[in-house]
PDB file with SEQRES, HELIX, SHEET and CRYST1 records, atoms N, CA, C and O in Angstrom:
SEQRES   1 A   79  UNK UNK UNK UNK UNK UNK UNK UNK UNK UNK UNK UNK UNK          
SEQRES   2 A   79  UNK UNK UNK UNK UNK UNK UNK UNK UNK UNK UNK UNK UNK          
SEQRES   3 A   79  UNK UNK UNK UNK UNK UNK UNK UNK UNK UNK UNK UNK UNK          
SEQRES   4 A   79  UNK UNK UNK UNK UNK UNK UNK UNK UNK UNK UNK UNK UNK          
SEQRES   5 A   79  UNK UNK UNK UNK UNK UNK UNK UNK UNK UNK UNK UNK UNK          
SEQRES   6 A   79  UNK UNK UNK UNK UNK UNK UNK UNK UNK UNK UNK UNK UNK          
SEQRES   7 A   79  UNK                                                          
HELIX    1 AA1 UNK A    2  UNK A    7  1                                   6    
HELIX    2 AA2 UNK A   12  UNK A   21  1                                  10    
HELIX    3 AA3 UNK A   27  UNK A   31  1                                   5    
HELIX    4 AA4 UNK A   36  UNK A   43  1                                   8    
HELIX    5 AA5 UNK A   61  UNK A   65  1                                   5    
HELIX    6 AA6 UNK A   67  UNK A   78  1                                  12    
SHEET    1 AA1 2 UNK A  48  UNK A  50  0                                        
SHEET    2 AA1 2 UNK A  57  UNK A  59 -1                                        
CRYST1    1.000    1.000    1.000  90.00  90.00  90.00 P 1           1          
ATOM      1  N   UNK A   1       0.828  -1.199   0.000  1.00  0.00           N  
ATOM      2  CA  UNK A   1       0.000   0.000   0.000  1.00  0.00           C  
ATOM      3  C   UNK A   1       0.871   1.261   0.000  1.00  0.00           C  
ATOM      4  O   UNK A   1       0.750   2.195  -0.794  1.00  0.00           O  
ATOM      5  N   UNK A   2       1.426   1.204   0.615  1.00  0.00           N  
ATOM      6  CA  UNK A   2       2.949   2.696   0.732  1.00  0.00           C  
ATOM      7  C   UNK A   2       3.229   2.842  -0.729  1.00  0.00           C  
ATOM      8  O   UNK A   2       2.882   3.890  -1.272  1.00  0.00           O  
ATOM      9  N   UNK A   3       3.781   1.967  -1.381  1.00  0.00           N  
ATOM     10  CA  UNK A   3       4.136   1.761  -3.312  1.00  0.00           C  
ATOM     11  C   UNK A   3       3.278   2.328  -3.708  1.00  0.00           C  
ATOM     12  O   UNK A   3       3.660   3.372  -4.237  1.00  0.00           O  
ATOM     13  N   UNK A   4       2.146   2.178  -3.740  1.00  0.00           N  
ATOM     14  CA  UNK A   4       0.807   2.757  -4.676  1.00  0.00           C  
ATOM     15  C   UNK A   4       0.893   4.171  -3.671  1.00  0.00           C  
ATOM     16  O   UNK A   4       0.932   5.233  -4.293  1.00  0.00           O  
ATOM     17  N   UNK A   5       0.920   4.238  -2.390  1.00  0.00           N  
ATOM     18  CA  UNK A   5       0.564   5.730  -2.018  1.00  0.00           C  
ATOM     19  C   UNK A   5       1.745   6.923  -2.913  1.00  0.00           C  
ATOM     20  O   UNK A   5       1.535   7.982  -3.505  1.00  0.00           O  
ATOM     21  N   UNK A   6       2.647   6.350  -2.718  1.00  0.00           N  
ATOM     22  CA  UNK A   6       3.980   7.206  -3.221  1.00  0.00           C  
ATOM     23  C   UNK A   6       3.508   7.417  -4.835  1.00  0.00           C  
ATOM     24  O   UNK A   6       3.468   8.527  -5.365  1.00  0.00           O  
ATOM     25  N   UNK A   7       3.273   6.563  -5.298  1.00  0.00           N  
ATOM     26  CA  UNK A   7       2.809   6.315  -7.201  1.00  0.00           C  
ATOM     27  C   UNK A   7       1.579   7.529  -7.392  1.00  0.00           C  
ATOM     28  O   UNK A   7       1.624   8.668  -7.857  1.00  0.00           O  
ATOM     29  N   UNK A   8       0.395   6.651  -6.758  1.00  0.00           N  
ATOM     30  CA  UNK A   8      -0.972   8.078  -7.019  1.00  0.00           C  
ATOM     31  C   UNK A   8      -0.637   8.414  -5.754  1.00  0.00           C  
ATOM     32  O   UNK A   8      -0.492   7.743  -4.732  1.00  0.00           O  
ATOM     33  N   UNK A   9      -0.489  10.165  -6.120  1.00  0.00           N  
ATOM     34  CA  UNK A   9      -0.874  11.149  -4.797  1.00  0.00           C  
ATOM     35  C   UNK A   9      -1.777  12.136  -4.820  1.00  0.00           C  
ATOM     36  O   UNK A   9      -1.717  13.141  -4.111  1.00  0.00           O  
ATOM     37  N   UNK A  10      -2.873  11.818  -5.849  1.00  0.00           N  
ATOM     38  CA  UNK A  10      -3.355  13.068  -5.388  1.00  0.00           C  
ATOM     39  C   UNK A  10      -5.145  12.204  -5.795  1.00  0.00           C  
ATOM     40  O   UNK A  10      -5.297  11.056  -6.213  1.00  0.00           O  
ATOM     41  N   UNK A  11      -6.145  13.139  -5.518  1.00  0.00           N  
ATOM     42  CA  UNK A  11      -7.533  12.720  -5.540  1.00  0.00           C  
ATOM     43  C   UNK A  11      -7.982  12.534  -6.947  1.00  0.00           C  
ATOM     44  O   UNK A  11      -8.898  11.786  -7.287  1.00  0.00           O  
ATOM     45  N   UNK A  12      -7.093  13.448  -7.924  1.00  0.00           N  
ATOM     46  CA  UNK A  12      -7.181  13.458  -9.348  1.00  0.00           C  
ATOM     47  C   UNK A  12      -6.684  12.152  -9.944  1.00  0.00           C  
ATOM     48  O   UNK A  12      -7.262  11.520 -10.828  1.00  0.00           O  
ATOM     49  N   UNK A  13      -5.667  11.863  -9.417  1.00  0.00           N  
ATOM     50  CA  UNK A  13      -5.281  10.775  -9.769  1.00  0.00           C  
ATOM     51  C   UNK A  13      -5.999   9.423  -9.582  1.00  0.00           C  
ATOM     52  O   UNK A  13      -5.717   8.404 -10.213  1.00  0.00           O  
ATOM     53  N   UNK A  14      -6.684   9.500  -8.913  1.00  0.00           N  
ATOM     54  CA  UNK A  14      -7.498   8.393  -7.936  1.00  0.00           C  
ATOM     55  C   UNK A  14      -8.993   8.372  -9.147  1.00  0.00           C  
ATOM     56  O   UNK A  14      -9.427   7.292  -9.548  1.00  0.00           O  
ATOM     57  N   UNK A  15      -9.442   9.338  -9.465  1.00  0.00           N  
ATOM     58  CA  UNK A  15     -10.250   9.565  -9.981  1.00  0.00           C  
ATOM     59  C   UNK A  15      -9.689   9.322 -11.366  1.00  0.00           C  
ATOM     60  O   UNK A  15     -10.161   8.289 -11.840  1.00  0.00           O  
ATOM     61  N   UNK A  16      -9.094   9.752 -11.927  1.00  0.00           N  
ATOM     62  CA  UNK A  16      -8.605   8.851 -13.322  1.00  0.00           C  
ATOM     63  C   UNK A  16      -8.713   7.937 -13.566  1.00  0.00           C  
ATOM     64  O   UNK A  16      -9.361   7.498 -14.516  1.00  0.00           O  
ATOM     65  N   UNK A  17      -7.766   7.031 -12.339  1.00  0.00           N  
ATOM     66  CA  UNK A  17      -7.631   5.217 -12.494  1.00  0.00           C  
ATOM     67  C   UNK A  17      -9.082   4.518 -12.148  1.00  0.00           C  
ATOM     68  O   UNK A  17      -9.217   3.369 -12.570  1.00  0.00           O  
ATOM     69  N   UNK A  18      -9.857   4.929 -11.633  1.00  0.00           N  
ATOM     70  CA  UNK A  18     -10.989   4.736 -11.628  1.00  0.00           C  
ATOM     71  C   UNK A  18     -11.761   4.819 -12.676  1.00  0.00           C  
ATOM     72  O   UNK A  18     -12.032   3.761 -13.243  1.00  0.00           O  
ATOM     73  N   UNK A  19     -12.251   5.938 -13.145  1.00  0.00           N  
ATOM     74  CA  UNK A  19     -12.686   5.677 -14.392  1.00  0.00           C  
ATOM     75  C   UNK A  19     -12.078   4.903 -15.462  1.00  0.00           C  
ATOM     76  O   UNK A  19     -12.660   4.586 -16.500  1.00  0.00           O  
ATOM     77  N   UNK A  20     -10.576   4.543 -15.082  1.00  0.00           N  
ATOM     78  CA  UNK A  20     -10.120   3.721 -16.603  1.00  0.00           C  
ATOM     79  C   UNK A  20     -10.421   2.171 -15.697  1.00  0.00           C  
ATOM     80  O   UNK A  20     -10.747   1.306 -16.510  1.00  0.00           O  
ATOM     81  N   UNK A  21     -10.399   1.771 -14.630  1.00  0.00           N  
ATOM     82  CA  UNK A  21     -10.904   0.628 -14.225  1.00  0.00           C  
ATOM     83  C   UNK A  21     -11.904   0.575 -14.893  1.00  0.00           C  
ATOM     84  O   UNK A  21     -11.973  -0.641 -15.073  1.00  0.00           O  
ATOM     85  N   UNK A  22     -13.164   1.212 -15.656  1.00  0.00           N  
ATOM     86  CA  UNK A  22     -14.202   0.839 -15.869  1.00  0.00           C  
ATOM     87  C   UNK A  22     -14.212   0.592 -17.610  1.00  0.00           C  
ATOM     88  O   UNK A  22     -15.179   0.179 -18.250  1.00  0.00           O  
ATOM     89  N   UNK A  23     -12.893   0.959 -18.151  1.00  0.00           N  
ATOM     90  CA  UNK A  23     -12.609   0.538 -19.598  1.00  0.00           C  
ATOM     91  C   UNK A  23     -12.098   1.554 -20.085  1.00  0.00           C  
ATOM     92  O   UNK A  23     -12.557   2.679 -19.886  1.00  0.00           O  
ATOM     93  N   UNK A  24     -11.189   1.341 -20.713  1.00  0.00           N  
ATOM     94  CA  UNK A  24     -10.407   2.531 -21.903  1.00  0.00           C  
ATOM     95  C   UNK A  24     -11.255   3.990 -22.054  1.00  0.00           C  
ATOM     96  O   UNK A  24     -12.477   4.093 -22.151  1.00  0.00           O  
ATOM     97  N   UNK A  25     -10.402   4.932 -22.048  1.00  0.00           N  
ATOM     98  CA  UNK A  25     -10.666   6.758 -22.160  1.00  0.00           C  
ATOM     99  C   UNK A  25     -10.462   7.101 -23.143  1.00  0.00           C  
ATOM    100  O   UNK A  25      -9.998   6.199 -23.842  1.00  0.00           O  
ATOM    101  N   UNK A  26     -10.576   8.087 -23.667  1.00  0.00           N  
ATOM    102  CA  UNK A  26      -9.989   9.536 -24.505  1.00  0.00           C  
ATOM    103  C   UNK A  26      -9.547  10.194 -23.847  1.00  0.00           C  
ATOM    104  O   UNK A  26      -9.860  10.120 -22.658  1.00  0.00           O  
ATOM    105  N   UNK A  27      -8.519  11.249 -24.326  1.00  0.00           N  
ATOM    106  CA  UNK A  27      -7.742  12.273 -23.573  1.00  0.00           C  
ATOM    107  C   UNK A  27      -8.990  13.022 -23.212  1.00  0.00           C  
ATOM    108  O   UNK A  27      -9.341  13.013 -22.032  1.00  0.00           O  
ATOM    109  N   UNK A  28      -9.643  13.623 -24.040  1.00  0.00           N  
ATOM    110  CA  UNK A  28     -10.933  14.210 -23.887  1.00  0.00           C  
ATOM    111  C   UNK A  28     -11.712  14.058 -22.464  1.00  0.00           C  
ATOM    112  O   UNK A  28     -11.874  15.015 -21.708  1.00  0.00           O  
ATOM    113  N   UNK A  29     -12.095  12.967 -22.237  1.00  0.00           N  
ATOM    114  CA  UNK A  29     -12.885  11.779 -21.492  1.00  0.00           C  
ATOM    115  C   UNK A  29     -12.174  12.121 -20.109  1.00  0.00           C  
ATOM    116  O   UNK A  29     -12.822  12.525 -19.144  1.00  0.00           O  
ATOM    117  N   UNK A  30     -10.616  11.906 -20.079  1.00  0.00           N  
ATOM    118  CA  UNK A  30      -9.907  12.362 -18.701  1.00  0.00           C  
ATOM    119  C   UNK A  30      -9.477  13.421 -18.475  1.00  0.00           C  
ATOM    120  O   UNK A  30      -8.931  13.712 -17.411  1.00  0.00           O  
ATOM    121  N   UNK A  31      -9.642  14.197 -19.434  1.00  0.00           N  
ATOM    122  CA  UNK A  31      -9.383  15.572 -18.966  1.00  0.00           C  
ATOM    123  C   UNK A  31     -10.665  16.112 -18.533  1.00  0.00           C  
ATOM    124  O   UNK A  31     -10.429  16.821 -17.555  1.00  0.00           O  
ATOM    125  N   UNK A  32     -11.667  16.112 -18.747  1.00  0.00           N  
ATOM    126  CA  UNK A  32     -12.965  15.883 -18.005  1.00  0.00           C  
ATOM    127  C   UNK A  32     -12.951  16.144 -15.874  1.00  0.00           C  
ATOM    128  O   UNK A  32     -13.470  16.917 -15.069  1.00  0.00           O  
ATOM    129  N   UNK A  33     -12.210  15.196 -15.846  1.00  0.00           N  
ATOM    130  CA  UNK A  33     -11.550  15.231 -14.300  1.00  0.00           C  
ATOM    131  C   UNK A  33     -10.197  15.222 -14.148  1.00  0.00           C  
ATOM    132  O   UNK A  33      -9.926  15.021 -12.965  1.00  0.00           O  
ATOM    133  N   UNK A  34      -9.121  15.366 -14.907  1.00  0.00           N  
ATOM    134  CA  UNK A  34      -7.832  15.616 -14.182  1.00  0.00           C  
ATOM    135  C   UNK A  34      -7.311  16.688 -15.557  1.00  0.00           C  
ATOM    136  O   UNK A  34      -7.994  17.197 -16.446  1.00  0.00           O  
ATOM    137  N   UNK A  35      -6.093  16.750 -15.336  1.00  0.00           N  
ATOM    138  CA  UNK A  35      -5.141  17.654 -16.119  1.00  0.00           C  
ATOM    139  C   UNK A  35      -4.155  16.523 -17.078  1.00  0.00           C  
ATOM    140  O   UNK A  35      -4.068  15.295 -17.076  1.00  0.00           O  
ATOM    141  N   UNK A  36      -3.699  17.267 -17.619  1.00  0.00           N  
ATOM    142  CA  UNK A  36      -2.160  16.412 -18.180  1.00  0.00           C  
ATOM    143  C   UNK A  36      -1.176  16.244 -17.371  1.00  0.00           C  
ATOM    144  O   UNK A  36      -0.399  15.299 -17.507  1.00  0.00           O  
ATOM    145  N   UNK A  37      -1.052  17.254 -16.285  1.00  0.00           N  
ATOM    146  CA  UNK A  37      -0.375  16.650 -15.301  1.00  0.00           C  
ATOM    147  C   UNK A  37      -0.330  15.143 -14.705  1.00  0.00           C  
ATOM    148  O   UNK A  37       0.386  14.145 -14.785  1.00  0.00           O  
ATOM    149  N   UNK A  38      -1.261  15.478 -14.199  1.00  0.00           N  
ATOM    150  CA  UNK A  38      -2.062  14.018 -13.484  1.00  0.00           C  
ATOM    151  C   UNK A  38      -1.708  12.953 -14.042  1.00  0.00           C  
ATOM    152  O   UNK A  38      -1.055  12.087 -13.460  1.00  0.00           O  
ATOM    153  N   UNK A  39      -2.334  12.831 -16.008  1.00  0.00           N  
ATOM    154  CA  UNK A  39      -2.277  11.918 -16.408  1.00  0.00           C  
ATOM    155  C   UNK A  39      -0.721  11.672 -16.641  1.00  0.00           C  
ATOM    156  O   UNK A  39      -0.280  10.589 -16.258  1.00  0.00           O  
ATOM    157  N   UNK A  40       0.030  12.458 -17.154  1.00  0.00           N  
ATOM    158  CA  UNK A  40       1.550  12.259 -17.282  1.00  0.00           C  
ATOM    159  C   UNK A  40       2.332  11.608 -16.007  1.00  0.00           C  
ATOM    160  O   UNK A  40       3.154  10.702 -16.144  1.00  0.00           O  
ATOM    161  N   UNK A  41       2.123  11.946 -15.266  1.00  0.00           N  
ATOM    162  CA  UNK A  41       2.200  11.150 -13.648  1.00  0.00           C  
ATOM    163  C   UNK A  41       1.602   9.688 -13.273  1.00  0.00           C  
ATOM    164  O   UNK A  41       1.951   8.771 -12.530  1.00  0.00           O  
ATOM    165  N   UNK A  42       0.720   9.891 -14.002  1.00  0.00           N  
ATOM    166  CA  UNK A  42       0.402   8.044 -13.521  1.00  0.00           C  
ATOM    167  C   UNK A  42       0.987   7.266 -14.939  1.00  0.00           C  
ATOM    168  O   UNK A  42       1.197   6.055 -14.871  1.00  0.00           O  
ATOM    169  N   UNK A  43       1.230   7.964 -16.163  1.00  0.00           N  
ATOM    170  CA  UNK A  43       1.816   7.225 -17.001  1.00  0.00           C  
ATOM    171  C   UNK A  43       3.510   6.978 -16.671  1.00  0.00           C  
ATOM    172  O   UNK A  43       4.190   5.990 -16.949  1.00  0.00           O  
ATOM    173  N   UNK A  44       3.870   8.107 -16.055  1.00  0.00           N  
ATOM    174  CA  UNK A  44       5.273   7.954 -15.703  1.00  0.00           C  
ATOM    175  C   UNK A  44       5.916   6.815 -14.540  1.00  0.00           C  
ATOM    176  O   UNK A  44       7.053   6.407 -14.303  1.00  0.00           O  
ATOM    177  N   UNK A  45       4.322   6.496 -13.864  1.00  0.00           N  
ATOM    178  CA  UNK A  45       5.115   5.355 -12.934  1.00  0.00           C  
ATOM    179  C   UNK A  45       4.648   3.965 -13.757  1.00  0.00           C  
ATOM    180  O   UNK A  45       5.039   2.891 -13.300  1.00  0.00           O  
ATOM    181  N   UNK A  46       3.894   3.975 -14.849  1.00  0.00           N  
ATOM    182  CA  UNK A  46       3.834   2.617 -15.846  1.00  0.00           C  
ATOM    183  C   UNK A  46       2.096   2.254 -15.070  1.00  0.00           C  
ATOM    184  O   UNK A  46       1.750   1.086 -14.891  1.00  0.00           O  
ATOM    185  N   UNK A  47       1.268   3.323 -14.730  1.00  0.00           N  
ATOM    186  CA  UNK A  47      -0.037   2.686 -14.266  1.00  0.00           C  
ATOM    187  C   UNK A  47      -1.018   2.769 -15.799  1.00  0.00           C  
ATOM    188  O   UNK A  47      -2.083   2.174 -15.969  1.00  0.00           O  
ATOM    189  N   UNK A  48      -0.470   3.480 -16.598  1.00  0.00           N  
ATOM    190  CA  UNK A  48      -1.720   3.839 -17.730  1.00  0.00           C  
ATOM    191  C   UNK A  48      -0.910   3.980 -18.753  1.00  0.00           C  
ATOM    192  O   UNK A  48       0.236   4.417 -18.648  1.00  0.00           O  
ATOM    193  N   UNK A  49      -1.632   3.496 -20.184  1.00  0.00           N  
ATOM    194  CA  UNK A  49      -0.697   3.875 -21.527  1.00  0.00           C  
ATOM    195  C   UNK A  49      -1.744   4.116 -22.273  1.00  0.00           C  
ATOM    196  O   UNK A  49      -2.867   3.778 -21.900  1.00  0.00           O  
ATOM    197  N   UNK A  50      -1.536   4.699 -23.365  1.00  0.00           N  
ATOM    198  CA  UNK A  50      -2.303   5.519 -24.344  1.00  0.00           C  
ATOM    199  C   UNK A  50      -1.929   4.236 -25.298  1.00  0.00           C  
ATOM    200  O   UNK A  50      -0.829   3.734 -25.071  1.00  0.00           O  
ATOM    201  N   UNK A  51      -2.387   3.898 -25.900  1.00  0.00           N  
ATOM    202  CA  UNK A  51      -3.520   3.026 -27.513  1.00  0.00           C  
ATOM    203  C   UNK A  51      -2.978   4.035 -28.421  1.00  0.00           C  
ATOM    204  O   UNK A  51      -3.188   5.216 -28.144  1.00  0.00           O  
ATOM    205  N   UNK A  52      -2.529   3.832 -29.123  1.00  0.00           N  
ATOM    206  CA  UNK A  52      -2.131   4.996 -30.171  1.00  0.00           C  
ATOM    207  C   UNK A  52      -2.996   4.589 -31.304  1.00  0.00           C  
ATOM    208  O   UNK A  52      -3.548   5.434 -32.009  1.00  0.00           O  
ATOM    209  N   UNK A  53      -3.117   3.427 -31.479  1.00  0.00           N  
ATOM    210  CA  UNK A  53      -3.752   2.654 -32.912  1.00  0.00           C  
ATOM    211  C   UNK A  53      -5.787   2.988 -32.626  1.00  0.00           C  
ATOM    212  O   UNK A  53      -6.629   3.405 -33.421  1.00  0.00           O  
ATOM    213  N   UNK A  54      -5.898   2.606 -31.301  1.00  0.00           N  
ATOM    214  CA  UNK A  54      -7.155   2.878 -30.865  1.00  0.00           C  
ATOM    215  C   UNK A  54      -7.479   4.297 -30.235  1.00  0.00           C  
ATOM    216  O   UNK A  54      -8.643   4.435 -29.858  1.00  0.00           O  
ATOM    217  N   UNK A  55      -6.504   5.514 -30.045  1.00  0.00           N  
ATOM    218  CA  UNK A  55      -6.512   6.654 -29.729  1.00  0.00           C  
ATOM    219  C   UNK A  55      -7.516   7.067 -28.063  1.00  0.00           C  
ATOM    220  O   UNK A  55      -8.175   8.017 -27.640  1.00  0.00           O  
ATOM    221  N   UNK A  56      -7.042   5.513 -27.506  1.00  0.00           N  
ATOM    222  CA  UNK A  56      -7.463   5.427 -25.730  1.00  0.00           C  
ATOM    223  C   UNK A  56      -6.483   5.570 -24.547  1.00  0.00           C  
ATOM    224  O   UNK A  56      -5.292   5.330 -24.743  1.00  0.00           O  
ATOM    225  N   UNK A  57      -6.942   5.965 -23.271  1.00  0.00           N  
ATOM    226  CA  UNK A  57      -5.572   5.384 -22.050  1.00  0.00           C  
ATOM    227  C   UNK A  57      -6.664   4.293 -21.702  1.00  0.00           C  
ATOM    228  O   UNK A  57      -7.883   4.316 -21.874  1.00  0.00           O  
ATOM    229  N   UNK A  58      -5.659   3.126 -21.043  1.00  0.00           N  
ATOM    230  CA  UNK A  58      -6.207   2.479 -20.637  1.00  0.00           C  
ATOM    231  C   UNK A  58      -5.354   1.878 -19.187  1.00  0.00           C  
ATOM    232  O   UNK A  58      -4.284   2.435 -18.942  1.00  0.00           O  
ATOM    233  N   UNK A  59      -5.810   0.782 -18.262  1.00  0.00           N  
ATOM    234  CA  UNK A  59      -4.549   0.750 -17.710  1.00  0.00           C  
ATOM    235  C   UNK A  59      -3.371  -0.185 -17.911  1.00  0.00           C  
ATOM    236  O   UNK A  59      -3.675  -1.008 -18.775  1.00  0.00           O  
ATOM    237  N   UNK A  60      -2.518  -0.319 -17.588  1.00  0.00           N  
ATOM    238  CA  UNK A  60      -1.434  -1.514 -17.695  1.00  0.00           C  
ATOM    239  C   UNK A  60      -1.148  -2.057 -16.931  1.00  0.00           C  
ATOM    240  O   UNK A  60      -1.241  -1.501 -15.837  1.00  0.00           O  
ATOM    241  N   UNK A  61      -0.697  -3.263 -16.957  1.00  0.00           N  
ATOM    242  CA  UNK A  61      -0.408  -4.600 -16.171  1.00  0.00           C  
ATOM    243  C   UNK A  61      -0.468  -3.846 -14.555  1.00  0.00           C  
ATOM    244  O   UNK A  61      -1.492  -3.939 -13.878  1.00  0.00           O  
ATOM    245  N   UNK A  62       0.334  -3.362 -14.233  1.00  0.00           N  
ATOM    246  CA  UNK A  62       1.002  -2.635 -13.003  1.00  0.00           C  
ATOM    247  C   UNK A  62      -0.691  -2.086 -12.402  1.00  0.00           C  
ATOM    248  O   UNK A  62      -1.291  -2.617 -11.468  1.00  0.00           O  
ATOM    249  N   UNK A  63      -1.111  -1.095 -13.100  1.00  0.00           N  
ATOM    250  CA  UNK A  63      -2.825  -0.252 -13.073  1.00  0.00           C  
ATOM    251  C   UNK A  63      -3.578  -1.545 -12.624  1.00  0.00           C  
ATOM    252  O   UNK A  63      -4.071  -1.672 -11.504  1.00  0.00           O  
ATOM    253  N   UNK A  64      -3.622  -2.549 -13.667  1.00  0.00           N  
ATOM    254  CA  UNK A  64      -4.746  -3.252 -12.965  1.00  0.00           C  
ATOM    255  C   UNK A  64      -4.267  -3.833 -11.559  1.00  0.00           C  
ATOM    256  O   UNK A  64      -5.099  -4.114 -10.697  1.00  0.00           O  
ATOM    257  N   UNK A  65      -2.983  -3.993 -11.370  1.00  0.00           N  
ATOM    258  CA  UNK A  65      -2.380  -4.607  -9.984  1.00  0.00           C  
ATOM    259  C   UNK A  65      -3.629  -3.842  -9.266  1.00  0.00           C  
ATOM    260  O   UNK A  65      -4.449  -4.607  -8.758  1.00  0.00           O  
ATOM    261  N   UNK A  66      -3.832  -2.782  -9.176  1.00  0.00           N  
ATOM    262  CA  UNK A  66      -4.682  -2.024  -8.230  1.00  0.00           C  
ATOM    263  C   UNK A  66      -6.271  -1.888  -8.533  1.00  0.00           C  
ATOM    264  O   UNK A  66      -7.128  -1.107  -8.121  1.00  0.00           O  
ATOM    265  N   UNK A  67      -6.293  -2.989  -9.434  1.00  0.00           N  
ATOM    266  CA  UNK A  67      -7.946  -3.757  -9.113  1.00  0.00           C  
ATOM    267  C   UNK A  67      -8.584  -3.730  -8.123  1.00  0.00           C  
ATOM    268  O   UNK A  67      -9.529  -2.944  -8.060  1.00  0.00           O  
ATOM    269  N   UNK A  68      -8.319  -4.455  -7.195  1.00  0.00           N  
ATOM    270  CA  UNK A  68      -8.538  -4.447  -5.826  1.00  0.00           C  
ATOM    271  C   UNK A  68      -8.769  -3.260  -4.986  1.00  0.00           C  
ATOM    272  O   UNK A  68      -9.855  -2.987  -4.475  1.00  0.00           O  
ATOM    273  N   UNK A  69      -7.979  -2.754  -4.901  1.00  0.00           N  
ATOM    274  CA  UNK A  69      -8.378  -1.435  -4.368  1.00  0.00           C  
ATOM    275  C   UNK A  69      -9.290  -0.559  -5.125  1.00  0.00           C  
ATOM    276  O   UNK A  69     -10.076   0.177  -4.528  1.00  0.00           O  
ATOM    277  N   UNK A  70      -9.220  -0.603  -6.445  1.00  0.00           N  
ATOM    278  CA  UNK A  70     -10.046   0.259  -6.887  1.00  0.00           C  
ATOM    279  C   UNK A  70     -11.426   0.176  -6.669  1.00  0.00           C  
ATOM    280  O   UNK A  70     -12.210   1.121  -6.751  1.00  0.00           O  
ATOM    281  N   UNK A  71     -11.815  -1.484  -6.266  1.00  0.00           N  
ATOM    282  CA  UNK A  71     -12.974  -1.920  -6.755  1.00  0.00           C  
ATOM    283  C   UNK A  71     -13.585  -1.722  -4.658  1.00  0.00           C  
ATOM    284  O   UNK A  71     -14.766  -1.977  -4.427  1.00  0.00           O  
ATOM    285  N   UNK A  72     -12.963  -1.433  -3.845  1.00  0.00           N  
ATOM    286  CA  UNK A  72     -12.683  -1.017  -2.445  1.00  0.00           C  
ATOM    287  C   UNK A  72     -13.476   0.003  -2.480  1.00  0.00           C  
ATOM    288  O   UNK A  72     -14.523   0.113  -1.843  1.00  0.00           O  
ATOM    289  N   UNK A  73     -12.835   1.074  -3.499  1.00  0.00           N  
ATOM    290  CA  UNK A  73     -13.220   2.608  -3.485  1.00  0.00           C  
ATOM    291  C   UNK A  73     -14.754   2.776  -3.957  1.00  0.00           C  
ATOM    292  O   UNK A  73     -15.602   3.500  -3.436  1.00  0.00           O  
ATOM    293  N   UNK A  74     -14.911   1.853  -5.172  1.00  0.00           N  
ATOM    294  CA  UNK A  74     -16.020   2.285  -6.113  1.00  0.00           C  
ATOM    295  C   UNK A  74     -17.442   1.551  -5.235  1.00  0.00           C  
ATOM    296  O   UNK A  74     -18.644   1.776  -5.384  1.00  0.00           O  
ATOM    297  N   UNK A  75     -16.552   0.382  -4.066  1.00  0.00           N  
ATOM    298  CA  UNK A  75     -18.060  -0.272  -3.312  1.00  0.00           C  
ATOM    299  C   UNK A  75     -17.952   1.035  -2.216  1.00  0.00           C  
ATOM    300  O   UNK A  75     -19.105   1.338  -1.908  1.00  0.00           O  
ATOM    301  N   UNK A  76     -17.153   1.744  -1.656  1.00  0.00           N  
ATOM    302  CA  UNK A  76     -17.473   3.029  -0.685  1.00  0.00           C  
ATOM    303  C   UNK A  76     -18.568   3.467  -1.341  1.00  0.00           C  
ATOM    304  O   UNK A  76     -19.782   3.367  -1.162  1.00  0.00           O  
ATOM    305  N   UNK A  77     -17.838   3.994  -2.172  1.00  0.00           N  
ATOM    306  CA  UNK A  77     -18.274   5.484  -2.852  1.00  0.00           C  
ATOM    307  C   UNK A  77     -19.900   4.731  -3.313  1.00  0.00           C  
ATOM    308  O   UNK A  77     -20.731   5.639  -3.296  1.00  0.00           O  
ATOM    309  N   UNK A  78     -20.465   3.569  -3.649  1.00  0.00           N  
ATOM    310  CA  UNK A  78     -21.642   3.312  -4.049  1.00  0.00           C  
ATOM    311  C   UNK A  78     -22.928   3.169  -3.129  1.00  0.00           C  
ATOM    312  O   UNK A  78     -24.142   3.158  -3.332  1.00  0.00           O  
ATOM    313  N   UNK A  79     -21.970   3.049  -1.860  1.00  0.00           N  
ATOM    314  CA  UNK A  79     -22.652   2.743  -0.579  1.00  0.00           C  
ATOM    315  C   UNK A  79     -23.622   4.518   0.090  1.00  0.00           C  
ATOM    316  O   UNK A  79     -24.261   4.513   1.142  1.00  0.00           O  
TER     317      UNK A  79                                                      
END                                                                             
């Protein structure tokens, strides 16, 4: 849990990987709720990659590692 805290730090970020837990984005789509910052930051620790052929982020191997938690957040937040 410390690894992932240090990786996403901020609420924007949290909110990104979340919505891509629920299937591939557009830049469009995540800039919606975060910046390029944000997204450049979770691509820089290897949680999300852009589809160039399909013009999506989606997440990567590492991103889905945090399945689990994500799916933590989205039963809070539904409750």
């Amino acid at each position: 849990m410390q690894r992932t805290q240090r990786m996403v730090t901020s609420p924007t970020q949290w909110r990104l990987l979340l919505r891509l837990a629920t299937g591939p984005a557009t830049s469009d789509q995540l800039l919606l709720l975060g910046s390029w910052r944000e997204l450049w930051r979770l691509w820089q620790h290897h949680l999300i990659m852009f589809h160039v052929k399909h013009w999506r982020w989606c997440l990567t191997a590492e991103g889905e590692s945090l399945r689990p938690v994500l799916r933590a957040i989205q039963a809070c937040i539904a409750e």
